[in-house]
Residue, then its C-alpha position, 0 to 999 in steps of 0.5 A: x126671374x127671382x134668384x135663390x138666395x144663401x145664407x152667406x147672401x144676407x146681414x149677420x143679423x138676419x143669420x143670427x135670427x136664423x140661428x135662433x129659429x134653428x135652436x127653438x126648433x132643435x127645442x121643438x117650440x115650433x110657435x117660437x121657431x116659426x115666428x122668427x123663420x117668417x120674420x127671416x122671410x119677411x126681410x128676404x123672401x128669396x133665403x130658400x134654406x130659411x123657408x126649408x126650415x121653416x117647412x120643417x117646423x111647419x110639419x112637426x106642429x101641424x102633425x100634432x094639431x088636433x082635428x078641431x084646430x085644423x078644421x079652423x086653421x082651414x076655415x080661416x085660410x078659405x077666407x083669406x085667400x081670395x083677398x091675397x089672391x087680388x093682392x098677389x096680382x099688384x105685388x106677389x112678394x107681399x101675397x107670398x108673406x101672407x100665405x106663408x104665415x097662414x102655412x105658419x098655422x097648418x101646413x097641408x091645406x093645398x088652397x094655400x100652397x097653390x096660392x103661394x105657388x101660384x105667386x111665385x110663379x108670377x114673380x118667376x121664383x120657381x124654386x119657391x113654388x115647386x117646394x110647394x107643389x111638390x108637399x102637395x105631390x107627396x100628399x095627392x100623388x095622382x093630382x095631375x092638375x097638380x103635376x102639371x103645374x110641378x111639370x111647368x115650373x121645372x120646365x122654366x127651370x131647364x130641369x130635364x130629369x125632374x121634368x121627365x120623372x114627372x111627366x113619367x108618372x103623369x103617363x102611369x096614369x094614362x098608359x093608353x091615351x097617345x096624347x099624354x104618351x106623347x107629352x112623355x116622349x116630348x119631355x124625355x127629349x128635353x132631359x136628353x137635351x138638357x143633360x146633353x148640354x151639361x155633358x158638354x159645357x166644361x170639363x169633368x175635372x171641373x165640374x168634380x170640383x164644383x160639384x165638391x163646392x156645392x156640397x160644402x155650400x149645402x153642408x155650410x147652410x144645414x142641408x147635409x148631415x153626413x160625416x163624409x161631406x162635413x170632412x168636405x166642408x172642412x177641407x174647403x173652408x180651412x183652405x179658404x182661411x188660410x187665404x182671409x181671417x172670416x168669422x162666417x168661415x170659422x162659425x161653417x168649421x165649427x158646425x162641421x167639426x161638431x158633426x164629426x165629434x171634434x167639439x174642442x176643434x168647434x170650441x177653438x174656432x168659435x172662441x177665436x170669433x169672439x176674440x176677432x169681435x172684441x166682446x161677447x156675442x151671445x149667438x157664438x156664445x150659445x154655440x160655445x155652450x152646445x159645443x161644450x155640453x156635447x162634449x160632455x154628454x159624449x163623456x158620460x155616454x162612453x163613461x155609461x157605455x164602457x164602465x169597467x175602462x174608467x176609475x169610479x165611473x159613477x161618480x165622474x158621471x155625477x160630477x159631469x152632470x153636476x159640472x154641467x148644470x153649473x156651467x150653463x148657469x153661469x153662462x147665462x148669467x154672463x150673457x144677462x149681466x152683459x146684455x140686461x135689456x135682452x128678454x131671451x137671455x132672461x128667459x134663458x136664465x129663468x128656465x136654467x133656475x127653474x131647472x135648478x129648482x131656484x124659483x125665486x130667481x126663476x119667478x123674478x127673471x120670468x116676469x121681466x123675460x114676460x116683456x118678450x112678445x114671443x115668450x110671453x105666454x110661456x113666461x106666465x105659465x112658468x111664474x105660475x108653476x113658480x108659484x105652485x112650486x112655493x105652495x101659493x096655489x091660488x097665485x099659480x091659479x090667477x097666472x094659468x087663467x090668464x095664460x089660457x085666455x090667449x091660448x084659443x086652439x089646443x096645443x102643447x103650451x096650452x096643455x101645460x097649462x091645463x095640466x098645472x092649473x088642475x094640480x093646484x085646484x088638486x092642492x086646493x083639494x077644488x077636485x071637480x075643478x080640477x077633473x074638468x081641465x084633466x078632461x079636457x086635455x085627455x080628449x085631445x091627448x090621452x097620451x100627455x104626462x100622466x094624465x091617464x092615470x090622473x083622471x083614473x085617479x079621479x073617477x075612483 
C-alpha cells in the first residue's frame, strides 16, 4: 500500500517548485500553477497537498473553459484513455501521470478520473483515488456504481464513519430493498468497530496531543486557515526551535504569523533563513516581499478605514503606494543581478517596468524571460503590448499573430491577445479587422474589459 507523503517528506527543491505553483495560483495563471504542481507530481506522485492544490487550480480553469474548449479537452480524453488504461496495468504510477495532465486540461470528465482512481487502486494509493471519486461524488451524487467504488477504497482504509456515511446515502437510494438495508447494517457495524478500536488505543490526554499535532501539520502544508489553529502552529514549532536551528521550521512561523497579521514577526524569521543560508534565495526573498507588502496594505486599509486617527492621511497613502511600487522593483532587480540566467525573475522584473510604465526595459527583460517555455506565450503578448504602448502598431501586430498561433482553445491569455491585437488594427484605423477579433472574444466572453462597448462602438 502506498503512503501519503507531506511536504516535510520531500527535497527543498520540489518545495520550492511547490511554493512557486502556490504563488501563480494565488495570480490566477492557472496554465503556470498547474504546469509546475504536475511537475511536482511527476517526482512524487504520493505528495497528496500537491495534488489538492493542483485540484484547486484545476477547478478555476476548467469553470472558465468555454463550451467548445470542453467538448475538445473530452474527445481527446476519450482517445487517450484506453492506451493508459494498458499502461496502467505494467506500471499504474506512470498512468496515474498521464491522467493527471489530461485533468490538467479539464477537470470534471468522470472517464478520467475513474481511470486514475482506478490505478490507484491498483498501486493501493486509496487516498489518491478517493479524492477522485469523491469530485465525481459532488457532481453525480446518485452515481451508485460510483459510491461503491468510494465505498471500497474507504473500506481498505479502515475509515468506519466515511464508510458508513456512504453506504448511508446508497441505502436513501433503496429505502426498500433488504439487500442494500442490509449492506448499511453491516457498515454501521464496522464504524462501530473501528471507532470502538481508537476509543481504546491510548489514552485522551494523548490522543488531545496528537490531535493538536496533526493540526499544526495541516496548518504547516496550507490546509487550515484559521487564526486559532495558526496560534497552534506557533506554539509547536517555537517550542520545536528552541530544540534545533531549522529554515523549514522558521518558513512554517513565518506563514502563520502572516495569517495572524504579525508580518514583522514573518519578516524576522524569514530574513534569519537567509542569514543561516549565506546568500539570496529568491523563493524566501519573495516571501519577504509579500510579507512586506502586506504590511503595507494592512497600513493604507487602516489609514483609508480610520482617516480622521492620522495627520495627512491622504498623502501617507500616497507615499505608501509610492514606497510600495519602488520597493518591489528594486527587489526584483536584486533578484536578477544575482541570478541573471533565471527567466522567471526576468519575467518578474519585466511585469514590474511595465507596471511602472518603463517599456523599453519591460520589451528588453521580455524578450529574454521569452526563453521560459512556460512564460513564453505571455512574454510575446507583453513585448507586444510594448510595442503598442510606443506607438509601433504594426510591430505589436507581428507579436500578437505569433502569440495566437499557439493559443488553439480560447482561454483568458488568448483573449488578451485578441483584445490588443484589434486596439492596434484600431490605431491603424484596419476597423474591420479589428471588429473581427472584438467578435470573437464577445461570443466567448461578453463579459471581458470593455468589450461590450467596443464592439457597440463599431457597429454605430
Amino acid at each position: 500500500m502506498m503512503k501519503e507523503k507531506s511536504l516535510k517528506d520531500v527535497t527543498v527543491k520540489l518545495r520550492e517548485i511547490y511554493n512557486r505553483a502556490i504563488d501563480a495560483g494565488r495570480k490566477k495563471n492557472w496554465d503556470y500553477a498547474i504546469d509546475l504542481m504536475l511537475n511536482v507530481l511527476s517526482k512524487e506522485p504520493t505528495l497528496q497537498i500537491a495534488r489538492q492544490e493542483l485540484r484547486k487550480f484545476e477547478a478555476e480553469k476548467s469553470d472558465g473553459l468555454g463550451f467548445i474548449s470542453k467538448i475538445f479537452a473530452q474527445i481527446k480524453a476519450s482517445i487517450k484513455v484506453p492506451k493508459f488504461r494498458i499502461l496502467a496495468k505494467k506500471d499504474p504510477v506512470k498512468a496515474i501521470l498521464q491522467y493527471e495532465k489530461l485533468l490538467g486540461e479539464y477537470l470534471y470528465n468522470n472517464t478520467v478520473l475513474n481511470a486514475l482512481a482506478d490505478a490507484a487502486i491498483a498501486k493501493g494509493a486509496f487516498f489518491i483515488s478517493i479524492d477522485d471519486l469523491e469530485i465525481i461524488h459532488d457532481k453525480s451524487p446518485r452515481n451508485e456504481v460510483n459510491l461503491r467504488k468510494l465505498a471500497d477504497c474507504y473500506h481498505e482504509l479502515k475509515d468506519g464513519m466515511a464508510y458508513l456515511s456512504i453506504f448511508q446515502e446508497i441505502g436513501k437510494l433503496h429505502p426498500n430493498d433488504l439487500t442494500v438495508q442490509s449492506e448499511v447494517r453491516s457498515a454501521l457495524a464496522f464504524s462501530t468497530m473501528h471507532k470502538a478500536n481508537w476509543e481504546t488505543e491510548g489514552s485522551t490526554q494523548d490522543k488531545a496531543h496528537d490531535k493538536e499535532s496533526q493540526e499544526a501539520e495541516k496548518l504547516a502544508e496550507g490546509s487550515i486557515h484559521d487564526d486559532s489553529q495558526a496560534e497552534i502552529l506557533i506554539e509547536k514549532y517555537t517550542k520545536e526551535l528552541e530544540e534545533k536551528e531549522s529554515s523549514e521550521i522558521r518558513r512554517k512561523l513565518a506563514e502563520a504569523y502572516s495569517m495572524l497579521g504579525q508580518y514583522e514577526k514573518a519578516i524576522e524569521h524569514l530574513t534569519a533563513i537567509q542569514t543561516n543560508l549565506g546568500s539570496m534565495d529568491p523563493s524566501i526573498d519573495k516571501l519577504i516581499e509579500v510579507a512586506y507588502l502586506s504590511n503595507i496594505d494592512a497600513n493604507i486599509k487602516e489609514l483609508s478605514k480610520n482617516p480622521s486617527q492620522y495627520e495627512s492621511p491622504e498623502e501617507q497613502v500616497v507615499d505608501l503606494q509610492q514606497h510600495r511600487v519602488q520597493y518591489r522593483l528594486k527587489h526584483a532587480l536584486e533578484r536578477v543581478e544575482i541570478y541573471p540566467n533565471d527567466t522567471q525573475l526576468r519575467y518578474d522584473l519585466a511585469l514590474m517596468h511595465f507596471e511602472t510604465e518603463n517599456f523599453d526595459a519591460a520589451l528588453e527583460e521580455f524578450q529574454k524571460a521569452r526563453k521560459n517555455p512556460q512564460r513564453k506565450r505571455s512574454c510575446i503578448v507583453y513585448i507586444g503590448r510594448c510595442f503598442e504602448n510606443k506607438n509601433q502598431f504594426d510591430m505589436a501586430i507581428d507579436q500578437f499573430t505569433e502569440a495566437l498561433a499557439d493559443m488553439p482553445e480560447m482561454s483568458n491569455e488568448k483573449m488578451d491577445a485578441l483584445y490588443y491585437l484589434g486596439i492596434a488594427h484600431e490605431a491603424l484605423e484596419q476597423n474591420d479587422k479589428a471588429l473581427g477579433y472584438f467578435k470573437e472574444i464577445y461570443q466567448n466572453n461578453i463579459n471581458y474589459k470593455d468589450i461590450a462597448q467596443r464592439i457597440q462602438k463599431h457597429y454605430k
